[in-house]
Each structure stands twice: as structure tokens, then as C-alpha cells.
TORLUMFI-64733 format. One record per residue (C-alpha): residue number from 1; residue in three letters; x, y, z. Coordinates in steps of 0.001 Angstrom, whole numbers. Example, Ala and Ser with C-alpha at 12.3 -4.5 7.8 and 13.67 -1.06 7.14 Angstrom:
2
num, residuo, xx, yy, zz
1, ALA, 12300, -4500, 7800
2, SER, 13670, -1060, 7140
***
This chain:
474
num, residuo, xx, yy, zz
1, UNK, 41822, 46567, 8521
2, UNK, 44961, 45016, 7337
3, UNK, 44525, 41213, 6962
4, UNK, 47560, 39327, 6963
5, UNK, 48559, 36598, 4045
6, UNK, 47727, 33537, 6647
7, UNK, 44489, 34910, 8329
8, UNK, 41719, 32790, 6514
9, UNK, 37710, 33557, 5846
10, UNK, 37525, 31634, 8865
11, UNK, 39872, 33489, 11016
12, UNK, 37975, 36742, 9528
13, UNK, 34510, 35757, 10891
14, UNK, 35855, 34948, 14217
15, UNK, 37981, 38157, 15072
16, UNK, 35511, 40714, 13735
17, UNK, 32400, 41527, 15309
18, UNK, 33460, 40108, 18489
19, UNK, 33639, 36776, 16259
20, UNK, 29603, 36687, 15967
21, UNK, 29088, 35950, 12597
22, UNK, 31611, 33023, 12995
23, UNK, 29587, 31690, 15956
24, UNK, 26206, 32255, 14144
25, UNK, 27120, 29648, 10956
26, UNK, 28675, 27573, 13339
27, UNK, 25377, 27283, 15463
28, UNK, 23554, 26871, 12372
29, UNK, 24684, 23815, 10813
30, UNK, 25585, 22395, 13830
31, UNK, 22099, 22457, 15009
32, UNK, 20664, 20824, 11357
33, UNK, 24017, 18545, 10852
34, UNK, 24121, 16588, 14268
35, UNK, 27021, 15076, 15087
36, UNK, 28636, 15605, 11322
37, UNK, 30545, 12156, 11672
38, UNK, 29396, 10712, 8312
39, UNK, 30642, 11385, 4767
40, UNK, 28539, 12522, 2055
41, UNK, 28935, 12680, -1340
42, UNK, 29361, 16196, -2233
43, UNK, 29381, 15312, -6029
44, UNK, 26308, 13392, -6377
45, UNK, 24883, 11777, -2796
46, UNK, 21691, 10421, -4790
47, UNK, 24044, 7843, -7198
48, UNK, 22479, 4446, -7129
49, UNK, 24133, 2582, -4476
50, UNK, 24910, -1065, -4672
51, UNK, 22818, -3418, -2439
52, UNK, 23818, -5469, -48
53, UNK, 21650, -8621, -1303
54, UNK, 20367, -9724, -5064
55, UNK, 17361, -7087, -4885
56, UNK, 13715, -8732, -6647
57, UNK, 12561, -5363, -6727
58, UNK, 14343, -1898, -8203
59, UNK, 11345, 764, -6926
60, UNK, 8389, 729, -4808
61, UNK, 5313, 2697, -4664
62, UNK, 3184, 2377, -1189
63, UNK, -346, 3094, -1600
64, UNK, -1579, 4627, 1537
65, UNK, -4978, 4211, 3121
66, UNK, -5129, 7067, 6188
67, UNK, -7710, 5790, 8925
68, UNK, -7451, 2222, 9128
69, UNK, -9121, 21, 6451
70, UNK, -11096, -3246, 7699
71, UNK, -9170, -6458, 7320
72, UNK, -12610, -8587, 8202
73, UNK, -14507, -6312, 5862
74, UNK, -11461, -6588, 2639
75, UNK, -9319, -9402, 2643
76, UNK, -9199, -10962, 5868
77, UNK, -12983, -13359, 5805
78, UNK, -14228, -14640, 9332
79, UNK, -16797, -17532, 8654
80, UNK, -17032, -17650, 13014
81, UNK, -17911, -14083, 12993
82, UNK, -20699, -14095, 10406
83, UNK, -21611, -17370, 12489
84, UNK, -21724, -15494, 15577
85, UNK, -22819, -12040, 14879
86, UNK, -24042, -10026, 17763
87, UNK, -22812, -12293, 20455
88, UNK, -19892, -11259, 22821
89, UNK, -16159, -11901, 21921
90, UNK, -15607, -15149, 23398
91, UNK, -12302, -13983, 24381
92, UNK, -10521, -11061, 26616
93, UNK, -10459, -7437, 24895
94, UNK, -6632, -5811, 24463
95, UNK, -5599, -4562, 28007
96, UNK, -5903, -749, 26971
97, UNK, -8746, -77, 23981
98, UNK, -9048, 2849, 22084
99, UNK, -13021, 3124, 22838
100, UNK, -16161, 1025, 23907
101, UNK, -16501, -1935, 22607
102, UNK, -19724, -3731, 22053
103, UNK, -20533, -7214, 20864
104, UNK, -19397, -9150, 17328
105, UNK, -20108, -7610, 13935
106, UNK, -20651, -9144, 10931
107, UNK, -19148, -8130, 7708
108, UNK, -22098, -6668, 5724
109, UNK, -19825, -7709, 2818
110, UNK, -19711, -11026, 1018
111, UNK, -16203, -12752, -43
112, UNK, -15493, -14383, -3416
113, UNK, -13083, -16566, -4289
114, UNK, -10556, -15303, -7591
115, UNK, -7979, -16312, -9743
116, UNK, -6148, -19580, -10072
117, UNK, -5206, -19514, -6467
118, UNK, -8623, -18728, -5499
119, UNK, -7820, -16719, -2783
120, UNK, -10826, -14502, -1303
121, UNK, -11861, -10747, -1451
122, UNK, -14394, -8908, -252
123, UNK, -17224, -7357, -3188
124, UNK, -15653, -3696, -1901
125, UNK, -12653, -4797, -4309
126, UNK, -13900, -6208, -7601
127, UNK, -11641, -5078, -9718
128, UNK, -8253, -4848, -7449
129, UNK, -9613, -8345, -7229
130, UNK, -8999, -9669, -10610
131, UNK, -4995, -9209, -9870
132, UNK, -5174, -11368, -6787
133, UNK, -2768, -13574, -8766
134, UNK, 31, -11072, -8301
135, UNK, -1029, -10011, -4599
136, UNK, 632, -11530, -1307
137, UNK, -1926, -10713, 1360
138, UNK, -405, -10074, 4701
139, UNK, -3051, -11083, 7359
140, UNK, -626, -11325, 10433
141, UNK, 333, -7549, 10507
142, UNK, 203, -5860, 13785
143, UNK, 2021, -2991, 15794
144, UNK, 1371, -1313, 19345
145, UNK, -355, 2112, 19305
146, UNK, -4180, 2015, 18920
147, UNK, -3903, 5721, 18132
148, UNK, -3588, 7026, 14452
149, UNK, -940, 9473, 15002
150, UNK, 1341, 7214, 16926
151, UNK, 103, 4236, 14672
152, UNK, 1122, 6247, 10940
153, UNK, 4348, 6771, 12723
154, UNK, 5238, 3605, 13532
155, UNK, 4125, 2059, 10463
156, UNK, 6174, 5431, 8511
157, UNK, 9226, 5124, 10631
158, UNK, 9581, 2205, 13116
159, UNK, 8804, 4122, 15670
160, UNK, 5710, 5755, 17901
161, UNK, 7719, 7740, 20174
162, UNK, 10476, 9463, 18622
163, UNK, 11674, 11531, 15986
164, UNK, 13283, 9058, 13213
165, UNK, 13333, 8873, 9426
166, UNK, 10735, 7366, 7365
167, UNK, 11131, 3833, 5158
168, UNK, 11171, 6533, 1993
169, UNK, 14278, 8250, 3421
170, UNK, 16025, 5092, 4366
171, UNK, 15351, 3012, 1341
172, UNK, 17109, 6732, -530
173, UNK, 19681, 6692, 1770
174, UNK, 20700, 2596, 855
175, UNK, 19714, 2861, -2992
176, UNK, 19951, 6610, -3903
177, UNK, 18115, 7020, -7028
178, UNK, 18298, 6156, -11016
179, UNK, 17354, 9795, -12062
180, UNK, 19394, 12802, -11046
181, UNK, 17019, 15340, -12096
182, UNK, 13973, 13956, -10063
183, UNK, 13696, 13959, -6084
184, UNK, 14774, 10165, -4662
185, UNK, 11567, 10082, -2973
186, UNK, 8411, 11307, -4016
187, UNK, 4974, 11647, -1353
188, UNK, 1695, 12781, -3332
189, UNK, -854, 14468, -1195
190, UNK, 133, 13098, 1761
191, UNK, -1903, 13871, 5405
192, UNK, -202, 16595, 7177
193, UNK, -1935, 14963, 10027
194, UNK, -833, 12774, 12973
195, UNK, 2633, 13403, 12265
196, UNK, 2740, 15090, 9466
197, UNK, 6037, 16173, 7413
198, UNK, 7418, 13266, 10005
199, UNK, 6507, 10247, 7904
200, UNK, 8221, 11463, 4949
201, UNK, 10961, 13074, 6837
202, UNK, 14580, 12296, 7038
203, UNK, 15277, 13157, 11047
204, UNK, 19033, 12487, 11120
205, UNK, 20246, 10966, 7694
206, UNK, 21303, 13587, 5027
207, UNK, 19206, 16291, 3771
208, UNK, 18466, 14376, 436
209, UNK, 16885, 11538, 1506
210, UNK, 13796, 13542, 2986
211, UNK, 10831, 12647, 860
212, UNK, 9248, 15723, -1144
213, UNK, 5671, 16415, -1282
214, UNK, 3459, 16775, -4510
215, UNK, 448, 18578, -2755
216, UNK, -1296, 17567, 177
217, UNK, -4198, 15797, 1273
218, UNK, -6182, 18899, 1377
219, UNK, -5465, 19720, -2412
220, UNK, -7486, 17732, -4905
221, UNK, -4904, 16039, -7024
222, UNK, -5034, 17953, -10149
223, UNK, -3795, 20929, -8166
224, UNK, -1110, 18996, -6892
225, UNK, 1891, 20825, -8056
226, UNK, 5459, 21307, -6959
227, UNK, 5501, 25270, -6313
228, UNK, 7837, 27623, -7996
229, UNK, 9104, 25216, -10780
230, UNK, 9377, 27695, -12728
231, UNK, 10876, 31454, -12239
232, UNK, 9104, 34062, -14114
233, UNK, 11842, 36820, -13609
234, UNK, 15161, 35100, -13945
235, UNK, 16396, 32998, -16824
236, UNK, 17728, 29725, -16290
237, UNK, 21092, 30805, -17548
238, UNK, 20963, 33770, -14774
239, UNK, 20304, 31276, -12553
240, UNK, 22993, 29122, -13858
241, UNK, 25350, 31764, -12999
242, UNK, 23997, 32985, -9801
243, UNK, 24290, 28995, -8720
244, UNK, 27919, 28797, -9745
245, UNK, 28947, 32188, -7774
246, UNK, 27363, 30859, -4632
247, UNK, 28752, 27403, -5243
248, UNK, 31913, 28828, -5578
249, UNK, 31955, 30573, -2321
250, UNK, 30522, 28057, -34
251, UNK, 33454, 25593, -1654
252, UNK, 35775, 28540, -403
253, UNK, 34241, 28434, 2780
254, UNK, 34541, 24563, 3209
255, UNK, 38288, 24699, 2057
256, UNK, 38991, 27069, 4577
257, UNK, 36745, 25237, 7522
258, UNK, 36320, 21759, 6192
259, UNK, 33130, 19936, 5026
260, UNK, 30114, 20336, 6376
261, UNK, 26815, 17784, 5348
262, UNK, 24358, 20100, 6643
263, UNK, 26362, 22860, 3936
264, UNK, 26953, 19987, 1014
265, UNK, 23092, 19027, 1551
266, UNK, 22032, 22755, 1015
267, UNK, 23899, 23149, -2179
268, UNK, 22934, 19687, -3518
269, UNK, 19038, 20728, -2831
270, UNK, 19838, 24034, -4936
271, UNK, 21430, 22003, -7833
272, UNK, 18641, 19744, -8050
273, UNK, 15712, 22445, -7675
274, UNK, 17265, 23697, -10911
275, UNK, 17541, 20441, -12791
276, UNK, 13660, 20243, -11618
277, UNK, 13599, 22782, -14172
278, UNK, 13027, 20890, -16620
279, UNK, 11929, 17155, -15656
280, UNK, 9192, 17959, -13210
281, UNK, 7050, 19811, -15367
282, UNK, 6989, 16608, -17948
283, UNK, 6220, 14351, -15337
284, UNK, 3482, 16542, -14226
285, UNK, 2100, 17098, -17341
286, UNK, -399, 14066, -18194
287, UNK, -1923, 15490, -20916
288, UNK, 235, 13427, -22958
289, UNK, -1002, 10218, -21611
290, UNK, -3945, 8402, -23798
291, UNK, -7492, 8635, -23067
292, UNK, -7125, 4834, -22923
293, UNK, -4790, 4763, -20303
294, UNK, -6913, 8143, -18075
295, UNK, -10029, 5477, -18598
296, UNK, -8032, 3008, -17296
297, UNK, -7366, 4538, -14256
298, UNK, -10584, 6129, -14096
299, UNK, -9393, 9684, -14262
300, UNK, -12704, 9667, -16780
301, UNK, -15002, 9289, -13541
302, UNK, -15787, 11960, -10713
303, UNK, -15902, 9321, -8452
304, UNK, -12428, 7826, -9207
305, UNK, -10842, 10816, -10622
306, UNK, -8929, 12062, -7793
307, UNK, -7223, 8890, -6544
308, UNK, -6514, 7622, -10591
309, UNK, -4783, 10952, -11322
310, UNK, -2220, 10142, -8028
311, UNK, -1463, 7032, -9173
312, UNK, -829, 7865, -12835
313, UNK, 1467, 10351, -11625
314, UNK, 2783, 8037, -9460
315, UNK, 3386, 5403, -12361
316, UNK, 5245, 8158, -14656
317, UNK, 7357, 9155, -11426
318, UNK, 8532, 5412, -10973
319, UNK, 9148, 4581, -14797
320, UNK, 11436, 7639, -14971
321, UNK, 13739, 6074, -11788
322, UNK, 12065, 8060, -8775
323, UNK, 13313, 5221, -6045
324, UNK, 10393, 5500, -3758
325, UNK, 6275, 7092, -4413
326, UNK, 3871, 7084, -1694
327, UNK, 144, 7721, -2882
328, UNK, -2081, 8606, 415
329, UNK, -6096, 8575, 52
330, UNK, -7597, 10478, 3057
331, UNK, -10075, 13562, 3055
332, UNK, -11147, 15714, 5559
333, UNK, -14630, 14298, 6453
334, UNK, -14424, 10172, 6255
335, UNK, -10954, 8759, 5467
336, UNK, -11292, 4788, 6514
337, UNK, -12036, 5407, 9900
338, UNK, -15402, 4408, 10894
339, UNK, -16046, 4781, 13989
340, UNK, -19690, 4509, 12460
341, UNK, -21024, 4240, 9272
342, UNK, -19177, 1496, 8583
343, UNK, -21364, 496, 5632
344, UNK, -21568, 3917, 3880
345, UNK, -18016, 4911, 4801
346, UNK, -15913, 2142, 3673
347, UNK, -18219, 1756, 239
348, UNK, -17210, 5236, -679
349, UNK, -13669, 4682, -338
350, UNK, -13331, 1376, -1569
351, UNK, -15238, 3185, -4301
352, UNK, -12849, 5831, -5229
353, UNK, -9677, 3516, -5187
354, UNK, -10670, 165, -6475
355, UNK, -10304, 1300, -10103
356, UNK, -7208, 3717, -9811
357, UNK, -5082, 1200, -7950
358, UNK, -6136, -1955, -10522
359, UNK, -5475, -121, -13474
360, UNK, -2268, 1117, -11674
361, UNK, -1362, -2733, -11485
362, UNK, -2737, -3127, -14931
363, UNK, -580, -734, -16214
364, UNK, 2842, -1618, -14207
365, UNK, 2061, -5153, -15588
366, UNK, 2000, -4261, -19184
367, UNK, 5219, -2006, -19239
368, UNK, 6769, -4698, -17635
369, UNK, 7523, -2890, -14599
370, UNK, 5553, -5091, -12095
371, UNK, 8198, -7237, -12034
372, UNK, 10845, -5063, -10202
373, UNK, 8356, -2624, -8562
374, UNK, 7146, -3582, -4960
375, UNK, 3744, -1880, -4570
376, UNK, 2783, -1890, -849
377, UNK, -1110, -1401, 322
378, UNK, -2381, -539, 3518
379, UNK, -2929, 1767, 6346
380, UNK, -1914, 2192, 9690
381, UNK, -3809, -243, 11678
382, UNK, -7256, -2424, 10636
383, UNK, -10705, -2346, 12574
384, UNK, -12555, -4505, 15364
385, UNK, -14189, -7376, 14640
386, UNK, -16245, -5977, 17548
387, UNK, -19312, -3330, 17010
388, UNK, -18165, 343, 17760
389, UNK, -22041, 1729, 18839
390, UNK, -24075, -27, 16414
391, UNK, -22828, 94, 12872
392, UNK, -19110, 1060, 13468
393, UNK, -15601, 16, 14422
394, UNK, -12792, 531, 16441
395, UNK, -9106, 866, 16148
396, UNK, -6980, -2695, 15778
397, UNK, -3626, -2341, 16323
398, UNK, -3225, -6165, 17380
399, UNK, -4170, -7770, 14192
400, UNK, -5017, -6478, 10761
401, UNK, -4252, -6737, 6181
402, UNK, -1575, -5756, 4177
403, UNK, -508, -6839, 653
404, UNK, 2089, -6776, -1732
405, UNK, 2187, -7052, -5401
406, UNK, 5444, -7520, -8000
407, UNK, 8589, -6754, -6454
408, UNK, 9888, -10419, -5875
409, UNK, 7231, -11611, -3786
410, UNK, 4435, -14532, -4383
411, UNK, 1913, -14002, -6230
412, UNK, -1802, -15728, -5284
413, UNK, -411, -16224, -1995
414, UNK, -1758, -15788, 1847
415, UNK, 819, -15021, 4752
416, UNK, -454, -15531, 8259
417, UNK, -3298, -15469, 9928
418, UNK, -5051, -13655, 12640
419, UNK, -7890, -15482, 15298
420, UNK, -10962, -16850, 14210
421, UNK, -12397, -13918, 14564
422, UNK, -9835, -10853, 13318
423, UNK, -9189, -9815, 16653
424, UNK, -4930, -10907, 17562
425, UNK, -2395, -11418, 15152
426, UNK, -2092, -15930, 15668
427, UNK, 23, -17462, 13027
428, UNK, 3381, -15960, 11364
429, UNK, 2634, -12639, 12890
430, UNK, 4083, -9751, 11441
431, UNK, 5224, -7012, 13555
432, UNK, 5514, -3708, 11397
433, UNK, 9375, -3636, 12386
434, UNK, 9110, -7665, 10215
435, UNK, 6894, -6048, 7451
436, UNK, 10232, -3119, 7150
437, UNK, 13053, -5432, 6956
438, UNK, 11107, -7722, 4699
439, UNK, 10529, -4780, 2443
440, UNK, 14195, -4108, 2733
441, UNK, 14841, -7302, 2086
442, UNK, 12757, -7128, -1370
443, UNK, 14883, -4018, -2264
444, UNK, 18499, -5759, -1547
445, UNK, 19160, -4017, 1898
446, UNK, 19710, -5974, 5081
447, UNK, 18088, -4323, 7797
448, UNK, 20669, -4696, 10111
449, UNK, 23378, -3635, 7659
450, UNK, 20928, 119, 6519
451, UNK, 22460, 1728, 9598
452, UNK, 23678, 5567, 10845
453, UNK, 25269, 6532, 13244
454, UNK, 24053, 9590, 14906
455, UNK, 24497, 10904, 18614
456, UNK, 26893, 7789, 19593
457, UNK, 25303, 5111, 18154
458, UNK, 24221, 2979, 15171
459, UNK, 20619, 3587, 14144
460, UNK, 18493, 1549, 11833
461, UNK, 14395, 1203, 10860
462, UNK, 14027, -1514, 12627
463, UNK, 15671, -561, 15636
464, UNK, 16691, -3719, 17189
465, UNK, 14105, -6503, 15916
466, UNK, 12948, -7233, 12586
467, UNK, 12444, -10509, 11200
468, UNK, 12276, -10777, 7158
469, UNK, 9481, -13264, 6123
470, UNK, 11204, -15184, 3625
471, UNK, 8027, -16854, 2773
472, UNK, 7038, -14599, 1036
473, UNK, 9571, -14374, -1208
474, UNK, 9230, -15794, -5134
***
């Protein structure tokens, strides 16, 4: 077939084959691009962006507790409820609960005071305890869904209900990243439970703001890799070439048809899986860290082995300008959600991250990275102050602990307050959409300014609330 000077690729695709080929791309990124209404940076869409505020902290790295760790058991004390152990609540239960409830429950743990503020933790946490200086303890924190899977979404994205991207992928999509060779945002071993590749996903933004996985919970941490780093049949510099032959056609495709983001986000993903190449396998590799440094994240211990080696990745991943880490503990068997066991359960996982996550802060502090890294703790909801059976608790939604260390924020400090008892969120609550824009806030973004607009209107992570607590702020 004779094609004339003026017929284009485009033209080509849509007149032969009864135009099916045409209609199959078309389909294709329309259906992963949305509505295709906002530019991206073909040349480099992970640049550092400006902020929209002075920005206390550069990074952050949110240490993940899957099940629901016990603020009344941690770092939320209730003198009433030791008082008044094994008597009813005094007050009316949550209109929908997740289970039966029975009476009060004392902590079987005892609080100390530390520090120079002096402000309390339970014995679960000695050592993460000897940092309380640094830590802002969020004791007002509460959300909605009693559930985990709605509950790690909202806390993940802002939402139970929908489809949205994560914190990670909107924190990349304000601040893009300060190392080009290195994913923007980084998720070691996360759950790929109740929700799943959702909480580090990127729903509507660009393709390279979704978060990528290092393993996943059901991989022990030293065999947490990134897969096919390396190709053992092709070169680099074959690659190299086979990279710039199908760059150079798509960019003849998108002069003929225009620019797509779904098509710029593909390419960008295949330029930076080959720059990989070379930087993850250092960052990977900790066989170059000190035995000092593995003892001080306990990678030395069986019991602390697993947890220490995330966060030591996690450290090397922040100090060579990864924007955003998440480190998730969870297992198969007891994660923090004791429904029973409360005792033996929350002692073995206090257990196996108490060390990692205080030398973590140790070691931040010491580099001098604390100062401009935001490390977040916590997990989706907290527990009952009320007995689940005998020797267990239930799902709290309405009331539970966070904290914050570095990053801007004050050290030695206590925000809000739940009931005398750890039941309701009471004084300065924090709403998870207030704990977001606060940690926006930390990074430089305004919350209402992050925004995309997608299917006819402006989206954000906080949707339309969000409250920063500048209280909290150093």
C-alpha cells in the first residue's frame, strides 16, 4: 500500500485493519491515564519540587504496626482503669462494635516516667523509651472504621471507601525525590492484606508516585529483594540501546498523536528500572555496614533480627534521598491484634521492635538526620480499654497512640488526650484526615494546596477536612 507524504503513524493505525490497532492503544492508555488533563514532566517527573511552606522535615520514614497496638497498654496510662479493673465501663459503648465487649481491663503493664520531660511509657518499650525526649506522642488519634482493612486504608489514604492514593504517593507527587536513580517511595515488606498494593498505590496521580515494594510481609527481611535487578543475558549497554530504540519510537508516536502520561509514565518506569542497575544493589547490600551499627539495631539477635534489618535498610534508603520509607511489622500468626492473649501477644512484638526502631532513632540522631526526617509510629487503630473474653481486646477506632520523632516537631511532648479510661478521643482530637495534613504540614505542603484533578474535580488526602495541629510544631 502506497502511503501518501501527509498520512501519519497515526493515520496508519486507524485505516488499516479496520483501524483496530489504533483503537486498541487508544483504549489502553485511556483506561490507565484517566482523564489525561495534567502535565507531566516527561524529562524528569521525580525532580524535587519546591514546597509550598518552610518544610522542618526533608524525608519521612513511617514505621508500621499491622493489627492495632494498645494505646492503654504503650503510651497512653489510665490510673481510673487500673483503679477500676473488672468493673463495667461507666459509660455507653460506640453505637456499632466490632465484637463483645466485656468489663474494664487493666494494663498488666507498669508505666515509668523518662527523660527530662518525664513523660510515661509502658515497660513493653524500654529502650524506644530512652528517646522519649525526641518523641511527640499523639494520644487524641482516631478515625471511623473498626475494621482493619477499611481502618489501614483510611489511615494509608484518607479514605475507607474508595480507591485513592496513599500519603507515600502524594507526599512524591508534591516533593518528587533527591535521588534519580532510587524509587521516590520505598514500602519494605508491607501486608498484602486488607488492602493490599492499595496503601502504597498511586490510584489517579502519575505512574511514578506509586510506592515500590521491597518484599512482603510474608518474606523474612533478608530475602527482601527487588526482583530482576539484574539481567543475566543482556548487557547493560544492550539494554542501553534497546531503551533508546524504543524511546525513540514511542517519542515518534507522541509527535504524531500528542502526549500521553499514561505513555511518558511507562517510559520513565523503564529509564529508572535501568538506573536501578546500579544503586539498588548498594543499598541492598548491608554487608558493608559495621557490626557496631547490625548490634545496634539488633540484627545480632533472632529475636530482633528481622524488624532491625528493615529498618537499617530503611535508614540507608532515606540517607541516599528516597523521599518516603514505610517499614510494616506484621506476620501471619499474631501481628498486634489480640483479640486474646493480650499478655503473650503484645510482649512478643513489642519484643521484636523495641530495639530495631531505638537504634533506628539512635542512628538518625547521630548522622544528623533526625533533624529533617519525620519518623511516624503507629498502626491502624488502638485496642479497648474493655476485656475482649478474658485476657484480650477489641478494635478502637474512637480513640488510640501515635508519635512522632525529628522532623520539626516537639520533642518530650504529649498532644491530646483520650477519656479517663482510653475509650473516646476527649481533648485536641486528632482525626487521621488532621494527623495527614499535619504531616504535610511538617514536609512544606498545604493540604489544601497537594491537589489533582481527576474525573472533574480537585482531589486531595484530606478530602475536604483536615486540621494541622500546630502544636505540635518546634
Amino acid at each position: 500500500m502506497q502511503l501518501g507524504s501527509l498520512q501519519t503513524r497515526r493515520q496508519l493505525l486507524k485505516t488499516s485493519a479496520l483501524g483496530f490497532g489504533h483503537l486498541a492503544l487508544t483504549t489502553m492508555l485511556a483506561a490507565d491515564e484517566g482523564t489525561g488533563q495534567n502535565e507531566l514532566n516527561s524529562s524528569n517527573p521525580l525532580a524535587p519540587k519546591k514546597p509550598h511552606l518552610l518544610s522542618r522535615a526533608k524525608r519521612i520514614i513511617f514505621l508500621f504496626m499491622k493489627g492495632g497496638p494498645s494505646h492503654v497498654d504503650t503510651f497512653d496510662p489510665k490510673p481510673l482503669l487500673t483503679r477500676d479493673s473488672g468493673k463495667p465501663l461507666p459509660f455507653a459503648l460506640p453505637r456499632v462494635t466490632f465484637a463483645k465487649q466485656n468489663n474494664l481491663l487493666r494494663s498488666p503493664w507498669k508505666f515509668k516516667q523518662y527523660g527530662e520531660s518525664g513523660l510515661p511509657v509502658s515497660s513493653l518499650f524500654p529502650k524506644v523509651a530512652q528517646h522519649v525526649d525526641d518523641m511527640c506522642i499523639l494520644r487524641s488519634v482516631h478515625g471511623t472504621n473498626p475494621a482493619h482493612g477499611g481502618a489501614l486504608l483510611k489511615l494509608h489514604t484518607g479514605t475507607d471507601q474508595f480507591v485513592r492514593p496513599s500519603l507515600g504517593a502524594w507526599v512524591t507527587y508534591g516533593l518528587g525525590t533527591e535521588n534519580q536513580n532510587l524509587p521516590a517511595f520505598v514500602t519494605i515488606c508491607p501486608t498484602l492484606a486488607h488492602g493490599g498494593v492499595n496503601n502504597w498505590g498511586a490510584a489517579f496521580l502519575p505512574a511514578h508516585c506509586q510506592g515500590t515494594p521491597i518484599g512482603n510481609a510474608s518474606l523474612t527481611a533478608a530475602k527482601a529483594r527487588v526482583k530482576h535487578i539484574r539481567n543475566p543475558r543482556i548487557s547493560q549497554e544492550l539494554q542501553r540501546k534497546q531503551l533508546d530504540f524504543l524511546s525513540q519510537m514511542n517519542r515518534g508516536h507522541m509527535d504524531d498523536v500528542g502526549s500521553t502520561a499514561a505513555l511518558e509514565g511507562r517510559l520513565n518506569s523503564f529509564e529508572l528500572a535501568y538506573r536501578m542497575q546500579t544503586a539498588m544493589p548498594d543499598v541492598q547490600e548491608l554487608a558493608n555496614e559495621s557490626q557496631m551499627t547490625k548490634r545496634l539495631y539488633g540484627i545480632d539477635d533472632p529475636v530482633t533480627e528481622d524488624f532491625g534489618r528493615q529498618c537499617l535498610l530503611a535508614r540507608r534508603f532515606l540517607e541516599r534521598g528516597v523521599r518516603f520509607v514505610q517499614v510494616t511489622h506484621s506476620d501471619s500468626e499474631v501481628q498486634w491484634d489480640q483479640h486474646s492473649n493480650l499478655y503473650q501477644g503484645h510482649i512478643k512484638n513489642a519484643a521484636e521492635v523495641d530495639k530495631p526502631i531505638a537504634g533506628l532513632l539512635s542512628d538518625l540522631k547521630t548522622r544528623g538526620l533526625l533533624k529533617d526526617t519525620l519518623v511516624v509510629w503507629g498502626g491502624e487503630f488502638g485496642r479497648t480499654p474493655t476485656a475482649q473474653g478474658t485476657n484480650g481486646r477489641d478494635h478502637n477506632p474512637h480513640g488510640f497512640s501515635m508519635w512522632m520523632a525529628g522532623g520539626g516537631v516537639k520533642g518530650g511532648y504529649a498532644y491530646g488526650a483520650t477519656d479517663d479510661y482510653g475509650y473516646y478521643a476527649a481533648v485536641d482530637k486528632m482525626h487521621v484526615h488532621d494527623l495527614h495534613a499535619t504531616i504535610l504540614h511538617l514536609l512544606g505542603l498545604d493540604h489544601e494546596q497537594l491537589t489533582f484533578r481527576y474525573a472533574g474535580r480537585d482531589f486531595r488526602l484530606t478530602d475536604v477536612a483536615g486540621e494541622v495541629a500546630t502544636d505540635i510544631l518546634a
